[in-house]
C-alpha positions in Angstrom: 8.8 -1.3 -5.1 7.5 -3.1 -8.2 4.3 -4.2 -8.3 5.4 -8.1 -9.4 7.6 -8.0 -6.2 4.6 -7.1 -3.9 2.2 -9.3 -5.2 5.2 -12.0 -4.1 4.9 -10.2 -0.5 2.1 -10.4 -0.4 1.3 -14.1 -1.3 4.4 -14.8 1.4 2.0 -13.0 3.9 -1.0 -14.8 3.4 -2.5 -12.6 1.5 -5.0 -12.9 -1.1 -4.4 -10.8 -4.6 -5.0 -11.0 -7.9 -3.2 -9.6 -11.1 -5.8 -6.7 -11.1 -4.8 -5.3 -7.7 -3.2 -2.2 -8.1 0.1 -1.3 -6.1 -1.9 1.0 -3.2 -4.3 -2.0 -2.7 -1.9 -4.6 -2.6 -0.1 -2.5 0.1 -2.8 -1.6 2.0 -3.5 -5.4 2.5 -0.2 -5.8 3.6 -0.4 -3.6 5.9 -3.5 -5.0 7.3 -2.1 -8.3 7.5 0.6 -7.1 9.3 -1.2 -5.3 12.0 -0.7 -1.8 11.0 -3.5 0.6 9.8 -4.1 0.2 6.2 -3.9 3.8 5.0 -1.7 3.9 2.0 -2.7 6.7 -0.2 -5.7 7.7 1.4 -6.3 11.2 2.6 -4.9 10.1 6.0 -1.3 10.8 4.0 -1.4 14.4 4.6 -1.6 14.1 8.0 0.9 10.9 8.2 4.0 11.7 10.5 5.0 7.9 10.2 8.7 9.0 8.9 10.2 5.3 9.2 6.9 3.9 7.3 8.1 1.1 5.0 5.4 2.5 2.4 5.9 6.2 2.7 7.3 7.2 -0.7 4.9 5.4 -2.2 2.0 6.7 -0.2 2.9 10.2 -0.8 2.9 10.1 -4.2 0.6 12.3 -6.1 -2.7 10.6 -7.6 -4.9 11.9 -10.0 -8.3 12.7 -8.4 -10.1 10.6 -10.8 -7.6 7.5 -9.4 -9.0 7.3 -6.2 
């Protein structure tokens, strides 16, 4: 999902970003506001067996170690 297009989410949500929130922070906060655990691309991905997870592709794709 683009990133302009999540920020929008997220402002429909409630939720409180700014044009320097990257696309795994903006979707951790969704998922926060929404009740669910925010753990998109953190190391809880490896051991993630949320198949149906709205965020899942874009959790499990790769970051550089110096991104985190």
């Amino acid at each position: 999902m683009p990133q302009d297009h999540l920020r929008r989410l997220a402002q429909r949500l409630g939720v409180r970003c700014s044009f320097r929130d990257n696309k795994v922070s903006l979707i951790r906060a969704i998922q926060a506001r929404v009740g669910q655990v925010p753990c998109c691309g953190t190391e809880d991905k490896h051991d993630c067996e949320l198949a149906a997870c709205r965020w899942r592709a874009e959790c499990q794709k790769p970051i550089a170690v110096w991104l985190r």
